[in-house]
Structures are given as C-alpha cells and as structure tokens.
C-alpha positions as CSV (number, residue, x, y, z in Angstrom):
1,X,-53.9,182.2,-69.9
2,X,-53.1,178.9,-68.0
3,X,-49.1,177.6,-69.0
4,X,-47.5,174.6,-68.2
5,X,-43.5,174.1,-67.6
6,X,-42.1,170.9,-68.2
7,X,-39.2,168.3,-69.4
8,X,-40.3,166.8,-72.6
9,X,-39.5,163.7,-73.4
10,X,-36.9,164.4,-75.7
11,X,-33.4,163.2,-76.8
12,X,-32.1,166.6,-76.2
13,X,-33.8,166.9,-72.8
14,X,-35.5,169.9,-73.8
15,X,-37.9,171.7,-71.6
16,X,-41.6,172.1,-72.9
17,X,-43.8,175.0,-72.2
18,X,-47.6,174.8,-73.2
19,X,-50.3,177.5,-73.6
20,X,-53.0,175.9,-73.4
21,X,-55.8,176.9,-74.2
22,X,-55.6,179.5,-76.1
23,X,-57.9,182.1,-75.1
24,X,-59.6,184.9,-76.6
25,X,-60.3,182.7,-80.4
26,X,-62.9,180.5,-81.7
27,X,-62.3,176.8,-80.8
28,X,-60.1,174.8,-79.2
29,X,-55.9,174.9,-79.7
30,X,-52.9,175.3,-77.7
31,X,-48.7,176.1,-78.6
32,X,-46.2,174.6,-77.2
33,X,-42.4,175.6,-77.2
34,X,-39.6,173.9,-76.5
35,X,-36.7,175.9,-74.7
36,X,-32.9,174.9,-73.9
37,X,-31.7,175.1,-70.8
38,X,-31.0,178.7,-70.7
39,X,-34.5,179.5,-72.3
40,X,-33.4,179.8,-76.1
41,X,-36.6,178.7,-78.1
42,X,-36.1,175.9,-80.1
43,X,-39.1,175.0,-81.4
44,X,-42.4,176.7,-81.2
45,X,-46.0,174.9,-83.0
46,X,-49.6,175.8,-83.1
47,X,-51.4,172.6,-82.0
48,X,-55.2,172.2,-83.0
49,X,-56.4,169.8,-80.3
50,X,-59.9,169.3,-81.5
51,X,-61.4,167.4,-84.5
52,X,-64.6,168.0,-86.0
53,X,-64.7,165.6,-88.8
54,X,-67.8,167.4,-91.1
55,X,-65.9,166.4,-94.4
56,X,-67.2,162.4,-93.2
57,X,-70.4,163.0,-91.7
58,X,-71.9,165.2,-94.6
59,X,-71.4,161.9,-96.8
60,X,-74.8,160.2,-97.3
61,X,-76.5,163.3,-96.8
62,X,-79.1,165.0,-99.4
63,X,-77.2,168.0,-101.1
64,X,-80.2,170.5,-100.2
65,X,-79.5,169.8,-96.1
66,X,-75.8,171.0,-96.8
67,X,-76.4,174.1,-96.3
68,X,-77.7,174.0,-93.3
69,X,-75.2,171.3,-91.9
70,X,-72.0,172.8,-92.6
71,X,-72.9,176.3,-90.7
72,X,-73.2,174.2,-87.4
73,X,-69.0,174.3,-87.6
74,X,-69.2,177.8,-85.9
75,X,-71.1,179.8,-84.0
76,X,-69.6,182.9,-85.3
77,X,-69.0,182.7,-89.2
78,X,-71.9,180.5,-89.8
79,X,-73.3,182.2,-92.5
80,X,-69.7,182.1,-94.6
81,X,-70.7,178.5,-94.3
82,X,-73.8,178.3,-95.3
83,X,-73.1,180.4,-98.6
84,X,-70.2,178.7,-99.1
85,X,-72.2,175.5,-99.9
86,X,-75.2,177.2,-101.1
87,X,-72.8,178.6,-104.3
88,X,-71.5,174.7,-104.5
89,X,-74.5,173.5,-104.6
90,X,-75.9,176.0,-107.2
91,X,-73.1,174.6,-109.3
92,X,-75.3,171.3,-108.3
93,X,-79.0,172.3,-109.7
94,X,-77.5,174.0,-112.1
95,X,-78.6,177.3,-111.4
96,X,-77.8,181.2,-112.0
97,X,-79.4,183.6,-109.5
98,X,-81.8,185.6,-110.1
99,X,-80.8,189.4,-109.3
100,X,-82.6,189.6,-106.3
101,X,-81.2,186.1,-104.9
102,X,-77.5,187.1,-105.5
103,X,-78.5,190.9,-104.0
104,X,-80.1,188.9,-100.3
105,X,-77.0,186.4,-100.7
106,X,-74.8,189.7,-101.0
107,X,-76.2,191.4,-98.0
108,X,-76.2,188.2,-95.6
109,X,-72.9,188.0,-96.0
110,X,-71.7,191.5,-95.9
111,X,-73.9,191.6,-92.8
112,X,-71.9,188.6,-91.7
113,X,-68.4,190.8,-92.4
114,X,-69.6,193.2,-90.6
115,X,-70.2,191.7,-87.4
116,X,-67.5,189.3,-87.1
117,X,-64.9,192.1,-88.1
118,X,-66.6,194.0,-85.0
119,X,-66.5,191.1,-82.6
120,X,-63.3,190.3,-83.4
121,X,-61.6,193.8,-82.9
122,X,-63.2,195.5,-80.1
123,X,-64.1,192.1,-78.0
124,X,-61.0,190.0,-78.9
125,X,-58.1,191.9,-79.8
126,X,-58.8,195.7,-78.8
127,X,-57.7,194.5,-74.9
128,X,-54.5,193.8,-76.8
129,X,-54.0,196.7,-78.6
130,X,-55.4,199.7,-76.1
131,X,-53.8,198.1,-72.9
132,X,-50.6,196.6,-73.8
133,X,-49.8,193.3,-74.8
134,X,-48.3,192.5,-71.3
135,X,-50.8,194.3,-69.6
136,X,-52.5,193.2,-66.2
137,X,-54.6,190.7,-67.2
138,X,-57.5,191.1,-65.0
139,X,-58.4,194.4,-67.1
140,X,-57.4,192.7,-70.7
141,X,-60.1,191.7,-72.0
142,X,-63.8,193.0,-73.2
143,X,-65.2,194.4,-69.7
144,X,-61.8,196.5,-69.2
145,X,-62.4,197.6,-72.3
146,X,-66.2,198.8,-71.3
147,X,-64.6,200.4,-68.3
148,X,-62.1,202.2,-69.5
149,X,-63.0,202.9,-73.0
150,X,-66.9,202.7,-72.5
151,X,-67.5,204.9,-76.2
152,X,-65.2,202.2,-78.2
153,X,-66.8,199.7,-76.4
154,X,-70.3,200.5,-77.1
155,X,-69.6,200.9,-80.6
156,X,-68.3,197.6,-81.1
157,X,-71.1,196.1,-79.4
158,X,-73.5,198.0,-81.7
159,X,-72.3,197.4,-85.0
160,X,-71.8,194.4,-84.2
161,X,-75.7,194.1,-83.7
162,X,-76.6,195.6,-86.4
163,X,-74.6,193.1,-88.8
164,X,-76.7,190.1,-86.6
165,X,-79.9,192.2,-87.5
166,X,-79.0,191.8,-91.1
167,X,-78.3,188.1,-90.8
168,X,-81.3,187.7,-89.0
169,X,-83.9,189.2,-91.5
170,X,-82.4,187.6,-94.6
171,X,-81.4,184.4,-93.0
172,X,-84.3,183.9,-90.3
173,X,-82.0,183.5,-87.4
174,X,-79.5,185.6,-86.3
175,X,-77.0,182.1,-85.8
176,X,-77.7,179.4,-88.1
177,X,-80.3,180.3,-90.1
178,X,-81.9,178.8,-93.2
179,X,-82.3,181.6,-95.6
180,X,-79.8,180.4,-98.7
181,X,-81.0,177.5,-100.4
182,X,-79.4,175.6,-103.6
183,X,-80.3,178.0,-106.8
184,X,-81.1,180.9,-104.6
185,X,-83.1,182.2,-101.4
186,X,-86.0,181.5,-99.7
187,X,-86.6,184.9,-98.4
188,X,-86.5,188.7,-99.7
189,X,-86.8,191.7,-97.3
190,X,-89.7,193.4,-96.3
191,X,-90.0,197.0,-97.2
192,X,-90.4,197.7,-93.7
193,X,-87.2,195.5,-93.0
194,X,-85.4,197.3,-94.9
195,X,-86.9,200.6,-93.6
196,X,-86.0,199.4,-90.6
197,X,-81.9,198.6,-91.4
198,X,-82.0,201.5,-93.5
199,X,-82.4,204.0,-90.4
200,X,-78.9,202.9,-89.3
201,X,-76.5,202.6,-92.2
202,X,-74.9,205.9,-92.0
203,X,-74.3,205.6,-88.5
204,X,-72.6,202.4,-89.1
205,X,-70.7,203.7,-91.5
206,X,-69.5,206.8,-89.2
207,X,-68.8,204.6,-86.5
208,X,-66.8,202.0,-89.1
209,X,-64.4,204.9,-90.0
210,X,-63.8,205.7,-86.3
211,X,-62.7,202.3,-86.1
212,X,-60.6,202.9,-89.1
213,X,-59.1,206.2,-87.6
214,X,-58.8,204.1,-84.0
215,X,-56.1,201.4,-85.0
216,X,-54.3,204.0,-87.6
217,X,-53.5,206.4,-84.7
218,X,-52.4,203.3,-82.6
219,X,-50.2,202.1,-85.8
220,X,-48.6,206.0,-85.6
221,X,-48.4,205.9,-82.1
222,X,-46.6,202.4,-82.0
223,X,-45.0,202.5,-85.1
224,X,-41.7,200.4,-84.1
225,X,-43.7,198.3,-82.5
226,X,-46.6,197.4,-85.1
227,X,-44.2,197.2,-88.1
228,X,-42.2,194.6,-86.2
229,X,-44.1,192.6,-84.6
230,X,-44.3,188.8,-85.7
231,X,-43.3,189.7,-88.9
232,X,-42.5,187.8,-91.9
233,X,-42.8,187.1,-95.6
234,X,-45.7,185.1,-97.3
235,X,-47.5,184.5,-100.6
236,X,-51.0,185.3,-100.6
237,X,-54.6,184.5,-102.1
238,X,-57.7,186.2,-102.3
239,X,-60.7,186.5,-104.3
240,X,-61.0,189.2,-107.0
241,X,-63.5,190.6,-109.4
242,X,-63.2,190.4,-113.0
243,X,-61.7,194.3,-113.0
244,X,-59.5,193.3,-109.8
245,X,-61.5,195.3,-107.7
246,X,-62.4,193.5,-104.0
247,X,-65.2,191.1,-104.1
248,X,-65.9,189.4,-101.1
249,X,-68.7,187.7,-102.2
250,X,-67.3,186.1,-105.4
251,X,-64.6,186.5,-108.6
252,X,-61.3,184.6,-109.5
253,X,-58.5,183.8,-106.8
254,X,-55.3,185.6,-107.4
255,X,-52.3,185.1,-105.8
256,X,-49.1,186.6,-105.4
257,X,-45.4,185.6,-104.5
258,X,-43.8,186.8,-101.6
259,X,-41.5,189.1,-103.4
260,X,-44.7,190.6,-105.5
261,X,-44.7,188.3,-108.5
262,X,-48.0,187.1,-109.9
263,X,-48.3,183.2,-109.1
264,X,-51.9,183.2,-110.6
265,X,-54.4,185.5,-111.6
266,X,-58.4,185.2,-111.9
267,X,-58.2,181.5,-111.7
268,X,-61.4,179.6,-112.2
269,X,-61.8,178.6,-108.8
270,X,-64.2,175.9,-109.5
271,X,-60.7,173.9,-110.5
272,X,-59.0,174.8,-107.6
273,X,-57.2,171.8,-107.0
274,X,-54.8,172.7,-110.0
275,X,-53.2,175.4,-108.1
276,X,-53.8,174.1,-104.4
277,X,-52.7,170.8,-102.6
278,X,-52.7,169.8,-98.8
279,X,-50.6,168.4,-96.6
280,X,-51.0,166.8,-93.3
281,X,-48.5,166.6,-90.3
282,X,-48.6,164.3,-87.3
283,X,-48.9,167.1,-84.3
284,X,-52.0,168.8,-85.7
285,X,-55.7,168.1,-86.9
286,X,-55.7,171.1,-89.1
287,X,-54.4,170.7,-92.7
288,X,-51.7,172.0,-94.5
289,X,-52.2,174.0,-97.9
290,X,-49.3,175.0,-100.1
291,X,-50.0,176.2,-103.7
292,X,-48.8,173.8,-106.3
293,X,-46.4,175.4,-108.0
294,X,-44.3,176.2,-105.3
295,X,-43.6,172.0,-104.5
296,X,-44.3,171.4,-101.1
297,X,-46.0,172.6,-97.5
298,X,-42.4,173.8,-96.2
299,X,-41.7,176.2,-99.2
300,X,-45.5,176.8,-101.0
301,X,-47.8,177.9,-98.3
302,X,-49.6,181.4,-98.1
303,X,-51.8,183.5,-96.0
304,X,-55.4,184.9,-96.6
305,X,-57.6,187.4,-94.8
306,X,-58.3,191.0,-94.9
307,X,-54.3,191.7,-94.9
308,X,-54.1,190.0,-97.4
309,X,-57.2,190.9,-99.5
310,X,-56.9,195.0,-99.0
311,X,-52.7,194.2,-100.1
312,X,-54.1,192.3,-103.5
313,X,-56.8,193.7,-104.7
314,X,-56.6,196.8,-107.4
315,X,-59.0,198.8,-105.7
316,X,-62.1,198.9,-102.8
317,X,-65.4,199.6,-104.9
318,X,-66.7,201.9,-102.1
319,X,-65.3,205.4,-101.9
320,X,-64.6,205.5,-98.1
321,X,-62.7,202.4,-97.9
322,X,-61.0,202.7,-101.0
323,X,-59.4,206.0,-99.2
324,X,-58.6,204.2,-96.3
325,X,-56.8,201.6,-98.3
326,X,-54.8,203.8,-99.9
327,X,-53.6,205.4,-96.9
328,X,-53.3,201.8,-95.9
329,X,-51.0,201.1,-98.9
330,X,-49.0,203.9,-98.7
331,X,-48.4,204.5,-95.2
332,X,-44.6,204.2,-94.3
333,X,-43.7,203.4,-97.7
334,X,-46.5,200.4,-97.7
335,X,-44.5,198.3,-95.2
336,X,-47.6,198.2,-93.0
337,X,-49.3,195.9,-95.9
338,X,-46.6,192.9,-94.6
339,X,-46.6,193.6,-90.7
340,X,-48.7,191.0,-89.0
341,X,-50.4,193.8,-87.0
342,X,-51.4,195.8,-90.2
343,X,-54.8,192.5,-90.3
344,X,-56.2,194.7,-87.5
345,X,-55.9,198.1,-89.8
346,X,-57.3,196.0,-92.8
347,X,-60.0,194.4,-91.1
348,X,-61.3,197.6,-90.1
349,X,-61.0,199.4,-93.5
350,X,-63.0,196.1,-95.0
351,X,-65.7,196.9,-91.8
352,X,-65.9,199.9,-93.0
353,X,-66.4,198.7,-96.7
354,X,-69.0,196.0,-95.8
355,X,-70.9,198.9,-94.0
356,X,-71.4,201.4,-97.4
357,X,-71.6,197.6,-99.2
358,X,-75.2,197.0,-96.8
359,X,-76.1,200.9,-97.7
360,X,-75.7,200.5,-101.3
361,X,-77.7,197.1,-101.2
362,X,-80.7,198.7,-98.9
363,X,-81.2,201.4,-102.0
364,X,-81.7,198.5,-104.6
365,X,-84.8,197.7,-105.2
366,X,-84.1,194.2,-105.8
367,X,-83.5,193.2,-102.3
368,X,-87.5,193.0,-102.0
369,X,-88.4,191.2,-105.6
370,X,-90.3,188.2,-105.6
371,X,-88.2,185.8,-108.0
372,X,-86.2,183.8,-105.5
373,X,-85.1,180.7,-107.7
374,X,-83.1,179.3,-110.4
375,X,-82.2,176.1,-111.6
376,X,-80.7,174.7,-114.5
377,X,-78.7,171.9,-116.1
378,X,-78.1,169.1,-113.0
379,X,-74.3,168.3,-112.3
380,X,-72.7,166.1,-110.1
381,X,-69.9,168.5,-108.5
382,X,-70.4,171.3,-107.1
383,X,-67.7,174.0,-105.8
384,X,-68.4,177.4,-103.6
385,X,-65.4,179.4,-102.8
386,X,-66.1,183.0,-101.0
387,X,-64.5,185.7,-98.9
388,X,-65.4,184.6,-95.5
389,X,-64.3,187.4,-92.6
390,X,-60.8,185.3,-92.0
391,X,-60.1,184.5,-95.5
392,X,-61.0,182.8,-98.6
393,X,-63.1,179.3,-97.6
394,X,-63.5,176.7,-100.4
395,X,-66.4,174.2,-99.9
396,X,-65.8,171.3,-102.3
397,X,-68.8,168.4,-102.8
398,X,-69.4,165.5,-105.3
399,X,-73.4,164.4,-105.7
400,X,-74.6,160.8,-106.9
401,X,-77.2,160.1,-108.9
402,X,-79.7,159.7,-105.9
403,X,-78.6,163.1,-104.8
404,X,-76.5,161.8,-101.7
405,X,-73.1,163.7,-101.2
406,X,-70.6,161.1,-101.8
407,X,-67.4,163.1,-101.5
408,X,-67.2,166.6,-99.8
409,X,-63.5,168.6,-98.9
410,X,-63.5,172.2,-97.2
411,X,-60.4,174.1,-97.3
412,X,-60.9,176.8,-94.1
413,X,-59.6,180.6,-94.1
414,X,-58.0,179.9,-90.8
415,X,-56.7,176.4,-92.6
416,X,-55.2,178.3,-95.6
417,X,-53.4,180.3,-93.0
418,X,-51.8,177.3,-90.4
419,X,-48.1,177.5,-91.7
420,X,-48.8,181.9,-91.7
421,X,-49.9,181.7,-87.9
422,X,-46.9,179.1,-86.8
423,X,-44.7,181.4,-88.5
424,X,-46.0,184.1,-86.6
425,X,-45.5,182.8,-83.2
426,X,-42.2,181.4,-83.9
427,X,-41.1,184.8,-85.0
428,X,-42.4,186.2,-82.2
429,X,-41.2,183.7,-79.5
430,X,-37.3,184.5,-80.8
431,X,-38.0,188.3,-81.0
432,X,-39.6,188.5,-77.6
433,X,-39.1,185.4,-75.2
434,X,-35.5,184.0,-76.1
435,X,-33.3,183.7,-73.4
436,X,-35.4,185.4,-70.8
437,X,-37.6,184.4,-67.7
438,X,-40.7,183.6,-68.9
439,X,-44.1,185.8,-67.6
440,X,-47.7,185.0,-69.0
441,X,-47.1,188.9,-70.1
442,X,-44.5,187.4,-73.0
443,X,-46.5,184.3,-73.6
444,X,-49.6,186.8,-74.4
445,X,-47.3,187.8,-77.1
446,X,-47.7,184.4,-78.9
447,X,-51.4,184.7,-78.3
448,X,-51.5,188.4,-79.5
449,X,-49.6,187.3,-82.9
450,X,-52.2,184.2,-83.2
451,X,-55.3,187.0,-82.8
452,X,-54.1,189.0,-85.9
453,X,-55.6,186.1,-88.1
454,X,-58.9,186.0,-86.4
455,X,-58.6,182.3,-86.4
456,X,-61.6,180.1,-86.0
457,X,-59.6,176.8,-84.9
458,X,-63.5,174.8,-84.7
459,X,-63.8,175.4,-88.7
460,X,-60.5,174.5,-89.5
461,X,-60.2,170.9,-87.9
462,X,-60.7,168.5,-90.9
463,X,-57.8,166.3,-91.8
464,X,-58.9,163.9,-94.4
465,X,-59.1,161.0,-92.0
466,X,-55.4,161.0,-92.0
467,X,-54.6,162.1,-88.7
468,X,-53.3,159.5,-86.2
469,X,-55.0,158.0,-84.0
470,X,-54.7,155.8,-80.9
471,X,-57.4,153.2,-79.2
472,X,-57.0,152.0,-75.8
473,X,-59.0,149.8,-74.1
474,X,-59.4,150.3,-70.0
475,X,-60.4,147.8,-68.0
476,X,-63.1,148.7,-64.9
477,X,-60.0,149.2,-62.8
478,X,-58.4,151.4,-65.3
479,X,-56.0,149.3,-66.4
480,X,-54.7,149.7,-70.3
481,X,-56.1,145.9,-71.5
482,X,-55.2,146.8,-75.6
483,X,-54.2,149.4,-77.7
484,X,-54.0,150.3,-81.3
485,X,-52.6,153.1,-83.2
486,X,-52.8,154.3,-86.6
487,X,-49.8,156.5,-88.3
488,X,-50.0,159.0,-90.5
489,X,-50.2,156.4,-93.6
490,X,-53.2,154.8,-92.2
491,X,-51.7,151.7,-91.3
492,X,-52.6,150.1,-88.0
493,X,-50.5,148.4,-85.6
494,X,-50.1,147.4,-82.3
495,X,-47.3,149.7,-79.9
C-alpha cells in the first residue's frame, strides 16, 4: 500500500498524507488526510481519481445494445448491470416476463451474488480479518490466505466458481455476456445444465454456512474490536418485497432513519427521483446522493448493501439464512446490525441465501421452458432498479422516437454509499491514527474500513458532466502554451 507524506498547500500549513491507490477494490481511488503538526487528523476524504463517463456515451445508442454496453463498467458485477438495464428497458417495450424469463433473470443474478460475495470475502477482505489489520503485509492478501488457511481458501475459490458457472450458462459468458435482452431472455437452461449445477447446490450451501459460522466466531472472538470499528450512524435503503421479506432481485425501496424511523416504505421506484437527489463536490468524480427529505448531501445521505439489506428487511425467504439473520439481529443486543464490520457477517448470511435461492430455482421447472419474450405497450422511459451485491443500483434511461437513448442517469451501490465510506475512514483515522507516528499497519485501517462496503470505485464514477475540469496545452518542449478550466458551475475561464 504505497503512501505519500507531504506539506499541502494550505493556509494552515497542514501536512498531506495520501493512500494511493487503494488496493485490494475494484477501480481506481485514493484518501488523503490532512494532519497538524503533531499528527492530529484534520481532514480525511475518499478521492475517486478515475472517470468513466457511460451516462454520455450510451446517448445516441439503440436501447436494445444497452444492455450489453453498461455491463462493460466492471469486470466483476457485470451482470447487476446488465439486468439493471434489461428491467429499464422492459419498462421500454413494454413488456412483462414471462415465468420462465423472470426465473433465468432470477438465477443470473443470484449466481452473480454469489460469486461476488465469495470474491470479495475470502480474496479481498479475509487477509484482513484472519491476520490482523496491521498484519505483515507480505502474507495479507489471497496467497497467505491459501497458505495458511488452504480449506477457507479453497472454498472461496470454489463457490466462487460455481456462481461464474451459473452466469455462464444463462448469460453465455461467464464476464459480459448477452443473455438478458429487453422483454426477457434469450436463453433457458438445458436439462443437462441444470443437471449439471444441480450436482453442487448442497455443497454450496454447506460451504456458505461455514462462511457464515467463519466471521460469527471472528465477531465473538473480536467482539471490542468489530463493534467499534469505523462506526457510525446512517439512514439506509434497500429493496423489499411486497410482504417486506428480502428481494434482491426486485420490490419497493424502503428506507429508514438513523434512529429507526420509517423515511419511506415500498416506494415505486420507477419515480425515484421524488425521494433521491444528487450532489456533486469538487474533489471527487463520484456523486453524492442524499434522500430528499432530509435537505441536503451533508445531513440526507444513507448507506446500502447487505448491512444494510439483512438490518431492513422483515425477514430472509430461505430458512437457513433467515436463521442466520436472526442470530445476526440479535447478537449483542443487535448492535452488530450498525458496526461497519457487521457488512462482512451480512454478506455472508446473503451468500448463504443466494446459494438455497439457485437450489430452489434449479427444482422449477420453468428455468428450461421455451417462452422467452414479452412485449407490450412502447414507452419512452424506462427505469431498472435491483439489488446488486454492493447495494441497490438504479439504471435510469429516456428513449426517442427513433429508439436512440437520449437521456440516461445511473445511481451506483458503491455511489449511494460515498458520504457512508468517507464517514467511515474519518471515524477510523481519529479512533486509530490521531496523534501517533504513522505505519502502513494504521493506514490499512482506512483501507480495511473502505473494504466493508465492497466498493466497486470503476461503476461509481459518473458525475453528470459537472465535474471540473482543466485543459492545458504543452508545447513540443513541454512548456504550458494555454490553459482552461471549468468549475463546478460549468463555466469556463482562463486561470
């Protein structure tokens, strides 16, 4: 984890201390923190260094190559993506899905939950949690984790295989496939596909509550330490089903005030845009939500995710998991469901639920039917909102006459939680490196608190166009000839 130490350019002379990058996420971002002279933290920021700019580029395009597009954002949650637009764009044709459509959509992307909850735990954050957070870091990371914990290791690595083997037969591919398609699918399995998946669920599932059992013991084990860490207050938004139960495939958003009060409750989330805003700040290229009611980025903004999810929801519809969560719920009188730490236990009870989720789908005889597509009444907006591994991910898009995308607006899990993930590492830089001699041990700490939300900083980067920006032209002996910036209100002028 490569740092920097610096004086910033700063009235107060402050020094500046950068993690950059930061490692063991999706994408590109660094933090920096500014420190006084005897190392108090005065400022700490999450800095998302890259822009991807999909919300432009998708304009012009035909709405049936969406689909496909958008998943290129990621290499890992592709397929959240991918559905994410496909639902929009059913709102587009017109269309309801036919059982067996909605069954193939279901199982992609519980496929997709299960593999990304796998990858993220044991090869991202399970250095973290089985080593120590300031642990030698030559042995933090996936292949210390094969040597000294080869059996956690190999299941990791299996189920997350599995959930790619899913993704692969009802998607095509096993990264960026093409198997949702506006008003349904183009594919169903094959009975020997499903033969074939079928031979493994109950293994997945046993090795899913080992997981389970794996970061409850460490939560007992570290209790002080877990319930502490990074820890802070937030509202909070998920998905529900119509009888409150978890749905991470589709339902109503509900969301909650940090002090347990119902903000709103099985919202149509096709209108999302009466209870969400966005906000944009000069030092980053990923947007700032804030729920409406709540006035402004500083005071209304939440965090999503499986925390989040497994806290809200009424109930797990799978017997397992819906054990596990209330263990979850009521383990040291529930204070585990706000403790930054507690994603890791959620994310593993919702691996767990996404595993008897793929059993229960492989038993129904509709994955294999024949009657792919729908269609319907044509509309010229269409608006996809699902439960992507990281959080809830809206995919907004407006359609002309000619069928071109004129307008299009995403609203990221990992963009829903970018005032949740600053708040984390500033609570953690005061708890943990204020006033002492700084070691890349206590700077993992920032980077341990950033891992809890799984981010996927590439996905998140969109910034309405707002962001500033600054042209300079460099002569052939490097010298600046011009330059030209743009501020946050768009207006250009010369430094």
């Amino acid at each position: 984890m490569p740092f920097e130490l610096e004086t910033a350019s700063h009235p107060k002379n402050l020094k500046r201390v950068a993690i950059e990058p930061v490692s063991r996420v999706e994408g590109h971002g660094k933090v920096t923190l500014l420190l006084d002279d005897d190392n108090h933290v005065q400022q700490v920021r999450l800095h998302i260094t890259e822009f991807r700019g999909f919300e432009k580029f998708i304009e012009g395009r035909p709405y049936w190559e969406v689909p496909v597009m958008v998943q290129r954002l990621c290499g890992i949650c592709p397929v959240s993506h991918h559905l994410a637009a496909s639902k929009a764009m059913d709102m587009v044709v017109g269309a309801t899905l036919t059982p067996t459509a909605e069954k193939i959509r279901r199982l992609m992307h519980y496929g997709q939950i299960l593999q990304s909850h796998a990858l993220h735990f044991f090869h991202l954050s399970s250095p973290d949690l089985l080593f120590g957070f300031d642990s030698d870091v030559a042995k933090r990371n996936i292949v210390g984790v094969i040597a000294a914990h080869p059996e956690i290791a190999k299941k990791g690595v299996l189920l997350r295989k599995y959930g790619q083997e899913i993704i692969r037969m009802t998607a095509g591919k096993r990264v960026h496939g093409t198997g949702s398609i506006p008003g349904g699918v183009n594919k169903s399995l094959t009975a020997e596909e499903r033969a074939t998946l079928q031979q493994d669920t109950y293994q997945m599932i046993a090795w899913s509550r080992d997981a389970v059992q794996l970061i409850k013991k460490l939560f007992e084990q570290n209790f002080e330490l877990y319930n502490s860490f990074g820890r802070f207050s937030a509202h909070g938004m998920c998905l529900v089903r119509a009888d409150g139960a978890m749905d991470l495939y589709h339902g109503g958003l509900r969301a909650r005030h940090a002090d347990g009060r119902s903000l709103f409750d099985h919202f149509d989330y096709s209108r999302y845009w009466d209870v969400i805003s966005e906000d944009v700040k000069s030092w980053s290229y990923m947007k700032f939500p804030f729920f409406k009611a709540m006035g402004s980025s500083d005071t209304g903004w939440y965090r999503v995710g499986p925390l989040t999810r497994v806290a809200l929801c009424d109930f797990i519809p799978t017997p397992l998991a819906d054990k596990e969560r209330s263990e979850f719920i009521g383990f040291a009188n529930g204070t585990a469901t706000g403790a930054t730490l507690g994603y890791h236990w959620a994310l593993m009870i919702e691996m767990l639920h996404a595993a008897e989720v793929i059993k229960d789908l492989l038993h129904d005889d509709d994955i294999c039917g024949s009657e792919l597509m729908a269609s319907g009444k044509r509309r010229g907006r269409g608006v996809g909102v699902i439960e992507a591994p990281r959080g809830t991910l809206i995919h907004h898009y407006r359609v002309d006459e000619n069928d071109q995308v004129i307008r299009a607006n995403l609203i990221v899990s990992t963009t829903h939680n970018n005032q949740a993930m600053n708040e984390a590492i500033r609570v953690v830089a005061k708890q943990y490196l204020d006033g002492r001699e700084l070691t890349e041990g206590l700077l993992n700490h920032i980077e341990v608190a950033i891992r809890c939300f799984d981010p996927c900083l590439s996905c998140a980067t969109h910034a309405l166009g707002k962001m500033p920006l600054e042209v300079v032209l460099v002569g052939a002996d490097g010298t600046a000839l011009d330059r030209i910036t743009r501020n946050m209100h768009d207006s250009l002028a010369a430094p």
